[in-house]
Structure formats: C-alpha cells, structure tokens
C-alpha positions as CSV (number, residue, x, y, z in Angstrom):
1,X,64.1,55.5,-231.0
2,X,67.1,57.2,-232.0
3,X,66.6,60.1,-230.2
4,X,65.7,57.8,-227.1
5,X,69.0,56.2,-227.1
6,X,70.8,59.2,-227.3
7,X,69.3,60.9,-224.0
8,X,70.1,57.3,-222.4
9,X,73.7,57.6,-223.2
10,X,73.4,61.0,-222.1
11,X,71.5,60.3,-218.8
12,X,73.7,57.9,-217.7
13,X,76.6,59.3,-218.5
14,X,75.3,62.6,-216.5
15,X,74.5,60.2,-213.4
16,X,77.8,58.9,-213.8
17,X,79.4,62.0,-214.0
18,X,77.6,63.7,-210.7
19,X,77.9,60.2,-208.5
20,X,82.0,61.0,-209.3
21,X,82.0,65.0,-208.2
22,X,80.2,63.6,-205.2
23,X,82.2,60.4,-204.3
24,X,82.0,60.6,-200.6
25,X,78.0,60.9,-200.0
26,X,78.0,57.9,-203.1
27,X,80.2,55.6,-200.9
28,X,78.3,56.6,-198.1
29,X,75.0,55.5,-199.8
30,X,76.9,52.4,-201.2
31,X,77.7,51.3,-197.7
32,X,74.0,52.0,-195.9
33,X,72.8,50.2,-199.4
34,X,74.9,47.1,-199.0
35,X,74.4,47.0,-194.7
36,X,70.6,46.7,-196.0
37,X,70.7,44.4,-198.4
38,X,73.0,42.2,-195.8
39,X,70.4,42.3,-193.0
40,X,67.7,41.5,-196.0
41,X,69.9,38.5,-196.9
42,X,69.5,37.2,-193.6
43,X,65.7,37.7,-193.2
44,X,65.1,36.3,-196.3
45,X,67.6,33.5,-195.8
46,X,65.3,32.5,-192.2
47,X,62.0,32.8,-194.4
48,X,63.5,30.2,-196.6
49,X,65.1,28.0,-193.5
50,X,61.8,27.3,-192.5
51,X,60.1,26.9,-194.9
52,X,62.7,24.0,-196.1
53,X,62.5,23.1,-192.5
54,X,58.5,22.9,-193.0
55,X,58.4,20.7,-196.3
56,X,60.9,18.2,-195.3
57,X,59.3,18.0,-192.2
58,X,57.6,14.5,-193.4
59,X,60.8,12.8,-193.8
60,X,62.4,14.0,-191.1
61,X,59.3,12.9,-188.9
62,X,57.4,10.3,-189.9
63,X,54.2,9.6,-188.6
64,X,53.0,6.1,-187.9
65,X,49.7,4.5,-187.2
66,X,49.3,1.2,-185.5
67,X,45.7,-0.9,-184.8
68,X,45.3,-1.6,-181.1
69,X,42.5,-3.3,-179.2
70,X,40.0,-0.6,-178.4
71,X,41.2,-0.2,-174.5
72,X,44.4,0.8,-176.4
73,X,46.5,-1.8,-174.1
74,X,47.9,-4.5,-177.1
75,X,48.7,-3.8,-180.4
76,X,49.8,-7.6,-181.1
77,X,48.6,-10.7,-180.6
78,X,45.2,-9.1,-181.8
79,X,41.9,-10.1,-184.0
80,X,42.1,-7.6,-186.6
81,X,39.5,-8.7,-189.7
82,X,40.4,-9.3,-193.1
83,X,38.2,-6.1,-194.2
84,X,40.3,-3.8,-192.1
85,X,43.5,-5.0,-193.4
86,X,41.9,-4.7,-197.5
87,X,40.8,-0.8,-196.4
88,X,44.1,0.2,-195.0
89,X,45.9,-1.6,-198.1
90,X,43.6,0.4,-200.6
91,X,43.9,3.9,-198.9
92,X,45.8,6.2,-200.6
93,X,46.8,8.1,-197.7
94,X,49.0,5.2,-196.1
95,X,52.2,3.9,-197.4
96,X,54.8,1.3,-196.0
97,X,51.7,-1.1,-194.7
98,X,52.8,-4.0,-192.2
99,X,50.8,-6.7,-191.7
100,X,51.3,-10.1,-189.8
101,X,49.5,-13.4,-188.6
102,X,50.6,-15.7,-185.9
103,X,50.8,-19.5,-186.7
104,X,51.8,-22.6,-184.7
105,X,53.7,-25.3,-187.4
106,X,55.2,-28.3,-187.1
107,X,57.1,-30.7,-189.8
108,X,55.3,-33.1,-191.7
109,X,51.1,-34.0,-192.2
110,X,49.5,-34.9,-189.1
111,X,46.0,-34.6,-187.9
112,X,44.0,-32.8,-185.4
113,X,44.6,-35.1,-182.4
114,X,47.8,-35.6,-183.4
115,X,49.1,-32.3,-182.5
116,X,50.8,-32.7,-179.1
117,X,54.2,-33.7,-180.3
118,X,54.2,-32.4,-183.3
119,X,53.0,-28.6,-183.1
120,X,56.3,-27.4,-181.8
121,X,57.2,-24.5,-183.9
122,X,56.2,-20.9,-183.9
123,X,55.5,-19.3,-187.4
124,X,54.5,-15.8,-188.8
125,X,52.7,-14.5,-191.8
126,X,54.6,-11.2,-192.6
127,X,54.1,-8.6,-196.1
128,X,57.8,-6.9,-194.9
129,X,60.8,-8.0,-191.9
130,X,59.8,-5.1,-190.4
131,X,56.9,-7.1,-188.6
132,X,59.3,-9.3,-187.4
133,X,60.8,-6.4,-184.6
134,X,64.2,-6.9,-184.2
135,X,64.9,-8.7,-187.6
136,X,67.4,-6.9,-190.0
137,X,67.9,-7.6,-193.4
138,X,71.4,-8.3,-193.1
139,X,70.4,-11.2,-190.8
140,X,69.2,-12.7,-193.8
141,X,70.3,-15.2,-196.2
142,X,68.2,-15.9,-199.7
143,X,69.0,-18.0,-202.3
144,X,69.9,-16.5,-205.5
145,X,67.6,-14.3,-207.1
146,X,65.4,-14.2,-204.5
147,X,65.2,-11.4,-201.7
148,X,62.9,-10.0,-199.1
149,X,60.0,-9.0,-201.8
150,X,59.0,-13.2,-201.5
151,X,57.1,-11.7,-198.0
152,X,54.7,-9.8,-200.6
153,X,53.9,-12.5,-203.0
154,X,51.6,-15.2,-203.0
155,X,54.3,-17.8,-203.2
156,X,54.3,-21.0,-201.3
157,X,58.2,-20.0,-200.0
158,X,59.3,-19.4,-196.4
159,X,62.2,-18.3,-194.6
160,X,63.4,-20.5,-192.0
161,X,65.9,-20.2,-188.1
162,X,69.2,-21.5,-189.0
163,X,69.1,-23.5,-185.6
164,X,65.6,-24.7,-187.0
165,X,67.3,-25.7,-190.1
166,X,70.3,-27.4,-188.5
167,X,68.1,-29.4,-186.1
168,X,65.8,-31.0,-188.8
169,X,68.8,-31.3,-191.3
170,X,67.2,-29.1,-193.9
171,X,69.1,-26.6,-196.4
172,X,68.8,-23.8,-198.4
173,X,66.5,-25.1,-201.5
174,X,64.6,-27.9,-199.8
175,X,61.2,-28.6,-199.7
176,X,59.2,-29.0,-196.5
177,X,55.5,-30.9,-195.1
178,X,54.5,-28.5,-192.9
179,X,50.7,-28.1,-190.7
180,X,49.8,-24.9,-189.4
181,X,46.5,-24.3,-186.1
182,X,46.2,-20.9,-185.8
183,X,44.8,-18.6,-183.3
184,X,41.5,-18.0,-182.6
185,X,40.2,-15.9,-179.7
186,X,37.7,-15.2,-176.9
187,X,35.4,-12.5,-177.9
188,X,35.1,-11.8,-174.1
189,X,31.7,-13.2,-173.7
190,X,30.9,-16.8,-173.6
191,X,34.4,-17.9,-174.1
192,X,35.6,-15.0,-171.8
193,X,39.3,-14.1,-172.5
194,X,40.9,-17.6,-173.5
195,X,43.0,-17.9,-176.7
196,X,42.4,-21.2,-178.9
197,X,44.5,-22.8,-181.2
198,X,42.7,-24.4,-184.2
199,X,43.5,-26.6,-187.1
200,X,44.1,-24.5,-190.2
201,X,46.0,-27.0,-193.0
202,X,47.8,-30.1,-192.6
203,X,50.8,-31.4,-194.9
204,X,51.7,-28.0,-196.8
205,X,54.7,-27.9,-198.9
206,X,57.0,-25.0,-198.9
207,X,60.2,-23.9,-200.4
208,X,63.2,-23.0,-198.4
209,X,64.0,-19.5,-199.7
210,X,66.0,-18.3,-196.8
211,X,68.0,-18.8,-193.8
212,X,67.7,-16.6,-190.7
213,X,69.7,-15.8,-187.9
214,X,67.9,-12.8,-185.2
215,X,70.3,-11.6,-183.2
216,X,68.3,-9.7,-180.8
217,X,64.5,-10.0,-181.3
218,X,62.6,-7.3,-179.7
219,X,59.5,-8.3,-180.3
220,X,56.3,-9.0,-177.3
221,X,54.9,-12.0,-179.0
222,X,57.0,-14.9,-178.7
223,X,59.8,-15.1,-181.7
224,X,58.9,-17.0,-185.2
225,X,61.1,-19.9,-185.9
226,X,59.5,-19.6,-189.9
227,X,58.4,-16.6,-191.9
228,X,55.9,-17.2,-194.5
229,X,54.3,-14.3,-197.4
230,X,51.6,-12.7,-195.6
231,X,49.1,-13.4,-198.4
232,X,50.0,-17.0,-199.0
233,X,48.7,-17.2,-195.4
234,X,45.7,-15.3,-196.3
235,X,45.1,-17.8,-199.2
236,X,45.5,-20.8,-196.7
237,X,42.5,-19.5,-194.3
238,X,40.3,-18.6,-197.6
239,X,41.2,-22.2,-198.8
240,X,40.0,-23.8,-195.4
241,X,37.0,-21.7,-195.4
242,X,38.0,-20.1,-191.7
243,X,37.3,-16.1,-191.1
244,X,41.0,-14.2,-191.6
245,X,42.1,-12.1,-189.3
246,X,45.7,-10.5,-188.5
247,X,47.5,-10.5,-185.4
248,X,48.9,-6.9,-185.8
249,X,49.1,-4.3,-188.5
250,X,50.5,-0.8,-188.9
251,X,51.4,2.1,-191.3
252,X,52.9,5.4,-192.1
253,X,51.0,8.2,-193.1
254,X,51.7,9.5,-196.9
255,X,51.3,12.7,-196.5
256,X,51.3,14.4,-193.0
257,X,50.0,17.6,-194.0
258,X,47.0,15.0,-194.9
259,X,46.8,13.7,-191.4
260,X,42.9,14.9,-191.4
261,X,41.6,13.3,-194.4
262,X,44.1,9.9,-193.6
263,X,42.2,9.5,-190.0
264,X,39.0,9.9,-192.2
265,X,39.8,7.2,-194.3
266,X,40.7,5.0,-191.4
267,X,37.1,5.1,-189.7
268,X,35.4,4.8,-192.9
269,X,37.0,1.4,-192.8
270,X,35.9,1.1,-189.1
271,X,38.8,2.2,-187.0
272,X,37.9,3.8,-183.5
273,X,39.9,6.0,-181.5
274,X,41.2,4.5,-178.6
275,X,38.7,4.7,-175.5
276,X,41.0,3.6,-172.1
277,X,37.7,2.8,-170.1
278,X,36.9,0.1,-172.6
279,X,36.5,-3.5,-171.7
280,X,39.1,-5.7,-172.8
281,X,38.8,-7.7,-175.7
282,X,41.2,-8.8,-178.9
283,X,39.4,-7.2,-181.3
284,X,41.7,-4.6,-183.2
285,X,39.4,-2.4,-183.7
286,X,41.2,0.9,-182.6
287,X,43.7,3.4,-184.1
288,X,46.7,4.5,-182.7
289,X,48.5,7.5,-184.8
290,X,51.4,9.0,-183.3
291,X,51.4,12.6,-184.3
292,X,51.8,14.5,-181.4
293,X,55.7,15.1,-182.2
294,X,54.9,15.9,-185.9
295,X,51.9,18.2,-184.9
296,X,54.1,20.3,-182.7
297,X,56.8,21.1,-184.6
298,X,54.8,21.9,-187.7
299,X,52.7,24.5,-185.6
300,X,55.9,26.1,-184.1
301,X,57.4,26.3,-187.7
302,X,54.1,27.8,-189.0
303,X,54.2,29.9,-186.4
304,X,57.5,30.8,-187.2
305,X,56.8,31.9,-190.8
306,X,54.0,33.6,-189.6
307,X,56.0,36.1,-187.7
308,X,58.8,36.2,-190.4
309,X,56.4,37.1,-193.2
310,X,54.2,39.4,-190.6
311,X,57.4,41.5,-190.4
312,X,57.7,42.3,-194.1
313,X,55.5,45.4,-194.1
314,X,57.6,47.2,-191.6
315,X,60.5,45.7,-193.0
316,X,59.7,47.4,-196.1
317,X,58.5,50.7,-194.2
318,X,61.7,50.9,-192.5
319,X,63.7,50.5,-196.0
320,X,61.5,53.4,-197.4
321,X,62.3,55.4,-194.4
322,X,65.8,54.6,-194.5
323,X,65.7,55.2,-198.7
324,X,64.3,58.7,-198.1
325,X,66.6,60.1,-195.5
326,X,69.7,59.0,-197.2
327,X,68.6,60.3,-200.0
328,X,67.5,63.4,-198.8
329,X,70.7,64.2,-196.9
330,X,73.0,63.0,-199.8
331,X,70.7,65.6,-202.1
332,X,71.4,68.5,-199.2
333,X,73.8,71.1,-201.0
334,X,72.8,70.6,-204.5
335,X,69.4,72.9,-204.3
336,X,71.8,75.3,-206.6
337,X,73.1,72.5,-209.2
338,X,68.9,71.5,-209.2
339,X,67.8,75.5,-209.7
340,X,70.5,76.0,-212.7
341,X,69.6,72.9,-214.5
342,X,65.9,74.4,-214.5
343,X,67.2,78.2,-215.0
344,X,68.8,76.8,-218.7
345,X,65.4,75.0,-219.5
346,X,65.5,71.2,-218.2
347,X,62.0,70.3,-217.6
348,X,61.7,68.9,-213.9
349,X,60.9,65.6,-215.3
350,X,64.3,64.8,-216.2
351,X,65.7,66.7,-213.5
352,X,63.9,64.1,-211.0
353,X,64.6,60.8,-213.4
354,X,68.0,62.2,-213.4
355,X,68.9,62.5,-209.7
356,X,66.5,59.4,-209.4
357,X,69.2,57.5,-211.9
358,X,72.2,58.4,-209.5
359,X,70.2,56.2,-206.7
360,X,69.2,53.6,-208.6
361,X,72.9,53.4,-210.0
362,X,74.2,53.0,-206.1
363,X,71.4,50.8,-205.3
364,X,72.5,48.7,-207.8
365,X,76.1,48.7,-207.3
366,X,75.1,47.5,-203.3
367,X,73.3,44.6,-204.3
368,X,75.9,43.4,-206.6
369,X,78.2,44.4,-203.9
370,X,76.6,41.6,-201.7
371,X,74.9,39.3,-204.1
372,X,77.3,38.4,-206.2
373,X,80.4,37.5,-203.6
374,X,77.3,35.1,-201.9
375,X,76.1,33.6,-205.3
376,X,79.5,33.0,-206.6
377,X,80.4,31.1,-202.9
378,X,77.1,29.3,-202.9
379,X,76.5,30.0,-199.4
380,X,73.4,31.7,-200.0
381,X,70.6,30.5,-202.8
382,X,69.8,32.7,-205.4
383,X,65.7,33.2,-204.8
384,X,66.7,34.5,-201.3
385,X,69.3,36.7,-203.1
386,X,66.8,37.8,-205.5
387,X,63.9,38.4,-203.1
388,X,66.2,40.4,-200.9
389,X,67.3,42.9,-203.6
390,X,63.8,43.0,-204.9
391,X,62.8,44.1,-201.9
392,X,65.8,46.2,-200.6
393,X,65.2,48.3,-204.5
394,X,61.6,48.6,-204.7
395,X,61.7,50.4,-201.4
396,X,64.6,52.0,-201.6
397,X,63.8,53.4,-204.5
398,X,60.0,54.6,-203.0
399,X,61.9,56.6,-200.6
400,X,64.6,57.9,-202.8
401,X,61.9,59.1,-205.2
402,X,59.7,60.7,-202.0
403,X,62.5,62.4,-200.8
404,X,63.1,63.6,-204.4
405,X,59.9,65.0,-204.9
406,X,60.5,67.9,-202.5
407,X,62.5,70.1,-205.3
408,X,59.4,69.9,-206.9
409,X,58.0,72.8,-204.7
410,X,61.7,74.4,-204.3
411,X,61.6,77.9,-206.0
412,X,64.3,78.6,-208.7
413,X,64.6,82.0,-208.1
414,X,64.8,82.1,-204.4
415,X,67.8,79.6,-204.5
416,X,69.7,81.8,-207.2
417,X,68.7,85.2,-205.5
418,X,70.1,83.4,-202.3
419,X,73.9,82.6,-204.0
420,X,73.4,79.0,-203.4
C-alpha cells in the first residue's frame, strides 16, 4: 500500500511535470476539452428541457372530459343517470368532478296545482361554483365559518342572488320554506322531445349560507337564482322515491399519460363516444374528452427526445474521434521522450498510464473549467453538468487511450538509431 502511494505521488507529479514542459499543446487540449464539454452542456441541457417540458405537461394542459347527449350537440340541460354520476365519482383516473341538477323553486309550501304563481325561481344543485359558468368565488359572500366546501356536503344550506334576497327581504342566516319540480324529459319516443316539469318536494327548509352576486354569467342554461349542495339534492329525489338524474357533469383527467386506461373506465360505467348521426335525445350517455391539444404536444416532445437521445451514439463517436486526434497530435514529437523512458527499463504499462494521466489531468481541468463557473451561477443544473462531463470523459478518454496505444508497436531502437 505503501509502495502504491509512493508511485502515485510520483505519477502525478511526473504528469504534472511533462503537461508544464509542454504548456502550449496542454492549453491547446484544455481549450478543445472545454469547447466540448460546452457544446455537451447544451445537448444535455435540451435532453433535460424536454423532458421537464414532458412531465409538467399535465399541468400545463389539462385535459377535460364532459358527458354529452350521444349526437354530441348538448352537454347541459341533459338526463344523465344517477349510476353514471356514482362511476365517474369512484374512478380513480378522474379528479376535480362537477356535477349539477336543474330545479325550478319557489318560496313557501304549496301544492301541485298550486304552482303557477308560485314556481318562479330558478335553482341548481351544484358539488363545486365551477358548474355555475361564469360564477367566481370572489362573487361570493358566506357567513362565518362557512365557505364554498357547503356545495359538497349533504347539508340542508343554500346560497342565494342578492337581488333574490333583497326582494323577499331575507338575510344572511335566515331560514327559508322552499318547493322544488324538477325536470323530467322526453325520451324521444312517445313523449317525443318535450321537457316536463314535475313535483319533487314541497315546503323544504333551508339555511341562508351565502349571498351571491354574478356579474357575468356565461352559462347556456338559464342562470340559478339559488345554489343548493349537489347531494342534498340527490337525497331529496331518493326521499321522494323519483329516478335521479343530472343535468350536466364533467371532469379532468388525473393522469394524462393514463388517458387509455381513464377512457376505459368511463365505458365500463357506460359512456359512448360520440356518434354525430345519432338521433337526438337527452340522454347523457356520451363522452366528450378533449385531448387533441394534449395528444399533440406530448408526441412532438416525445418525438423530440427521441432525436436528442438518438444522437448520443454519434455524439459519443465524434468525442472519441475528436479524443484520439488531439491526443495523437499533442503526443507527435515525444516518440524520443517515449523510446528513453523504455531504453532505462519503464515497463510500457506505466509508460501508457503515464501519458494517459497527462489527459485525464486536462480533461479534468476542462470540465471544471466549465462546470464549475455554471454550478456556482445556477444557470445550469448539476445532473446536466454531470451527465455532460461523464460523457465528454468517458469518451474522451477512449480516444486518448486508442491514440495512445500506437507506441505500443513503435520500435525503441529505430527511434534512438534515428536521433529523435
């Protein structure tokens, strides 16, 4: 071990010694070293562009899923059944689920044939504002402790228009009678293509929890004058015995590099792809996913890193070459130092590690040359730092060692004999 540390010290200090006496073919190789591992840093540096690019694709580009009528022509105001709704809200491959139900309402308990008059409001079951297009959370008011999460409860709460709320001379707090019809529609056959509106419950009390104020309502059915939890309403239509169904639901997908196994999971649950020569009916039956966007940037960045990492075998044939002529011209002229170290007895061996060391010593100083200005200035990460003077040494070293090995078959006594 001794002995091991002592031919280090003397290796290196050798090295050392002959990089000095030949300062200006060093520098030289110091500069075609560090233009290398610069042109590396930026190859490397696109590699890892795009693949950031790739994996924060999803949150740069969501993509959304809506339920349409099975023409593909509404994707409100539809008859979407209760079982649908349960099998998007239990698949794992959808996130930020909106639901919502249409309602007419009106103030106080009145019956069936009692309605014209009184029915004069327009209500929505929601499960998040988002259903409500247009609404913004700032255009919201809840009492204390209470915020938007009352839409996903099963809570007997609503949130009410402040002109609503003026009119009837109701406030923040108050509790309300109200009766609810909902919708019920033609399934295109006996009853054609007419919309009903059915008793659902009379004389319902509810909690003002909010106040609301849209300023610009963009949505296509007309706009809800009271917002109730989504599954309250759900537990209204089970209470009354009466089928559920939604008037309009949609999703995002979790994971879009799942979009596959997420458009399985929606026609297990008995989605269909939108057919345009349907006939037209309410049922929302259909699945619209909008993917196209996502889909095509995703293949051009895959594409991308495709070429990049395609590259990387000449890349590294090209640093080889480049290793082995430098290294062979810098060696040019020192056939005599070579031929006297092996006259006195230095076993070629150590004659090859040694000239081998003076390579691997520039090398080294290159990359720090380059690496260390970018890692200290942050502008460049250190994994593409690291793969680029990986790379840049391995080869460089392959083709300093190739252009090496041709002493090996250079005759000691022809380059004495000769004077050089």
């Amino acid at each position: 071990m001794q002995n091991f540390g002592v031919y280090s010290r003397l290796s290196f200090y050798l090295a050392s010694r002959n990089l000095t006496r030949h300062y200006a073919k060093s520098l030289l190789a110091v500069v075609i070293g560090m233009l290398t591992v610069i042109l590396l840093v930026i190859y490397a540096g696109n590699i890892e562009s795009t693949r950031n690019q790739l994996l924060s694709l999803p949150e740069a580009m969501e993509v959304t899923g809506r339920i349409n009528n099975l023409e593909g022509s509404q994707d409100t105001g539809l008859a979407i059944k209760e079982k649908t709704i349960d099998g998007i809200i239990a698949s794992e491959e959808v996130t930020d689920r909106v639901f919502s139900v249409q309602l007419r309402a009106g103030f106080g308990e009145f019956t069936p044939e009692e309605w014209e008059g009184n029915l004069n409001y327009f209500a929505a079951g929601i499960n998040d504002i988002a259903a409500v297009s247009g609404l913004k959370q700032e255009e919201i008011q809840f009492l204390d402790q209470e915020d938007e999460s009352v839409f996903g409860s099963h809570e007997a709460s609503c949130v009410m228009d402040a002109a609503m709320m003026e009119e009837n001379g109701l406030e923040l707090g108050d509790e309300v009678t109200l009766t609810f019809f909902y919708y019920r529609y033609g399934d295109g056959l006996s009853s054609g293509h007419e919309i009903f509106i059915d008793p659902l419950v009379a004389g319902k009390k509810y909690r003002i929890v909010g106040v609301m104020d849209i300023k610009e309502y963009l949505g296509s059915f007309v706009e809800p004058g009271i917002l109730l939890p989504f599954e309250n309403v759900r537990d209204i239509y089970h209470e009354a015995g009466i089928e559920f169904k939604a008037d309009a639901a949609s999703f995002r997908v979790r994971d879009p590099f799942r979009l596959n196994e997420c458009k399985n999971d929606m026609h297990d649950i008995g989605l269909l792809p939108v057919a345009r020569d349907a006939e037209y009916q309410y049922d929302g039956n259909a699945l619209t996913i909008r993917d196209d966007i996502f889909i095509n940037a995703a293949e051009n960045l895959r594409e991308t890193m495709a070429i990049l990492m395609g590259m990387l075998p000449f890349i590294i044939v090209i640093i080889v070459f480049v290793g082995y002529l430098c290294s062979y011209l810098l060696i040019q002229g020192r056939k005599a130092e070579y031929a006297t170290m092996r006259s006195v007895g230095t076993g070629w061996g150590y004659c090859f590690f040694l000239l081998l060391l003076e390579h691997v010593l520039l090398e080294i100083l290159a990359c720090a040359a380059v690496s260390l200005p970018l890692l200290l200035s942050g502008g460049v990460s250190g994994i593409v730092l690291l793969f680029a003077d990986a790379v840049f040494m391995l080869s460089f070293i392959a083709g300093s060692a190739g252009a090496l090995w041709s002493f090996h078959s250079l005759s000691v006594m022809e380059v004495l004999s000769a004077g050089e």
